[in-house]
N, C-alpha and C positions, 0 to 999 in steps of 0.2 A: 476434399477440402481445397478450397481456396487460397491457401500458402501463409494461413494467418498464425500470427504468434500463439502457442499453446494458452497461453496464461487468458487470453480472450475465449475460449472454447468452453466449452460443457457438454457432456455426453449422460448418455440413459440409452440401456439396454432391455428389452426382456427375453428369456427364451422360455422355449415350449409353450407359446400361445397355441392352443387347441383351433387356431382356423386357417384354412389352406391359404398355403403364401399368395397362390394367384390373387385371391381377394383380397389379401392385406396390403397387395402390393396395387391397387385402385385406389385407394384411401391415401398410401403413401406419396403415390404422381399426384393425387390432388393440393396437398401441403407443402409441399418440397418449394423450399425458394422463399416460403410466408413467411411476415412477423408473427409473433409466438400468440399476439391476441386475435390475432386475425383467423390463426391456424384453430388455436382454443375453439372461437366461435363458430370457424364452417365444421369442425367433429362435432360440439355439441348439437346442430343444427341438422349433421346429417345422418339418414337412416341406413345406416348399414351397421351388421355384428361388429366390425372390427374398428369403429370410431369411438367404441369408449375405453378399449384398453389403449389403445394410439392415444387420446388425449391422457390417461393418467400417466403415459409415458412421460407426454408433452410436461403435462405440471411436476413430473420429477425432473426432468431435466434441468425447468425450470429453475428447482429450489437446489439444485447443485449448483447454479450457476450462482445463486444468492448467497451460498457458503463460500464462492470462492469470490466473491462480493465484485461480480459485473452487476452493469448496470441493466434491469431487467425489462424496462422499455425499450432497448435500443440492440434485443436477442433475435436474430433472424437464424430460420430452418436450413442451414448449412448442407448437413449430409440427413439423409435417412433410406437405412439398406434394410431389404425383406430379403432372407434367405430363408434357404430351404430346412428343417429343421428332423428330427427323427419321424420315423412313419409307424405309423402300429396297425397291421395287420389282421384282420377279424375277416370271419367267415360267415355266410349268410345263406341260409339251407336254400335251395329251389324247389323245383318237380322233381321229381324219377330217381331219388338222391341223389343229385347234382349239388354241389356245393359252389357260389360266388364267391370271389374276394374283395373285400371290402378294403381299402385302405384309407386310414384316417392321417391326415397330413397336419402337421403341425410345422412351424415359424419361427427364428428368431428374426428382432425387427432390434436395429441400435439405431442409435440417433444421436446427433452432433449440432451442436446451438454454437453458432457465432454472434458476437458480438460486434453490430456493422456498425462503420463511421458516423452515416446520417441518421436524423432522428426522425422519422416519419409519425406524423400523427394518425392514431391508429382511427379505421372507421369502425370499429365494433367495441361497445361495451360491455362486459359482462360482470352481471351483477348478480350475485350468489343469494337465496334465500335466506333469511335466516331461522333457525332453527327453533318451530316454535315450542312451547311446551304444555300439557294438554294437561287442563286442569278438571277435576271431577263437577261436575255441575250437583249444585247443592239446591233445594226449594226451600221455602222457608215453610217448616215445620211440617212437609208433608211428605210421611216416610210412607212408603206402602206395605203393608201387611201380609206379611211371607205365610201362605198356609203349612199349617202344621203336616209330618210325613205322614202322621197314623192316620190322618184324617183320609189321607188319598190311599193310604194303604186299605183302610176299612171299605173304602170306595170301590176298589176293584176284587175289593175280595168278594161283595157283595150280590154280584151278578147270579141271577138264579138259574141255576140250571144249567149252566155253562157247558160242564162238561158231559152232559147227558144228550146238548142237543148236536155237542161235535160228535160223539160216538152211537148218534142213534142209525139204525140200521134196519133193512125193512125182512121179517124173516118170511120165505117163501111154503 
């Protein structure tokens, strides 16, 4: 941090994200130093695993910082550290009973939002969908006529000879 008064700051944390720090920590050199819309718009834009929990970080950060009522246009990416997190261990059979070790690596990623002097006009807007709601489509007056079960029951029981011609058999 850059030696700013606390009451300017906001933090978000997560741990035990399930993906190897080395690549969370690509994601994190790319945002470090952005405004918080700017930062939003390159994770939502870019194709890796680990840019949609990094943004849901982002927009928690966010909303602590809106509880401790900064201003949230003018939030820049202060600090953001990938550390190394617990490792879990699993085994993976080979040839000739040889056994490989597999290690699955897991992350904590915290992250720290200051609130900088200047107000820079952000270049990226993001506009959220809204959410629509799906309504049953109705015809006017034209329901379709559900065949009855006995009907299809009678149907397949019908078949002549069914079982005479699976088990017929040529005797020598």
């Amino acid at each position: 941090m850059s030696g700013t008064d606390t009451n300017k700051i906001s933090r978000a944390s997560i741990r035990n994200l399930n993906i190897s720090p080395r690549k969370v920590r690509l994601v994190a050199d790319l945002i470090r130093g952005m405004e918080t819309s700017d930062a939003l718009a390159q994770l939502e834009l870019l194709n890796k695993r680990s840019s949609q929990p990094l943004a849901k970080l982002l927009k928690s950060a966010i909303a602590n910082a809106k509880t401790k009522g900064l201003d949230i246009n003018r939030l820049v990416i202060d600090v953001i550290t990938v550390d190394k997190g617990r490792m879990l261990k699993r085994a993976l059979a080979r040839g000739r009973g040889r056994v490989s070790a597999i290690q699955k690596k897991q992350s904590h990623v915290s992250l720290v939002l200051r609130e900088s002097d200047t107000v820079q006009k952000s270049r990226f807007v993001i506009v959220e969908k809204p959410k629509s709601t799906k309504q049953p489509k109705q015809t006017a007056g034209s329901k379709k006529a559900k065949p009855d079960r006995k009907d299809e029951m009678i149907k397949k029981e019908k078949k002549p000879n069914f079982v005479k011609k699976l088990f017929q058999r040529k005797s020598v």
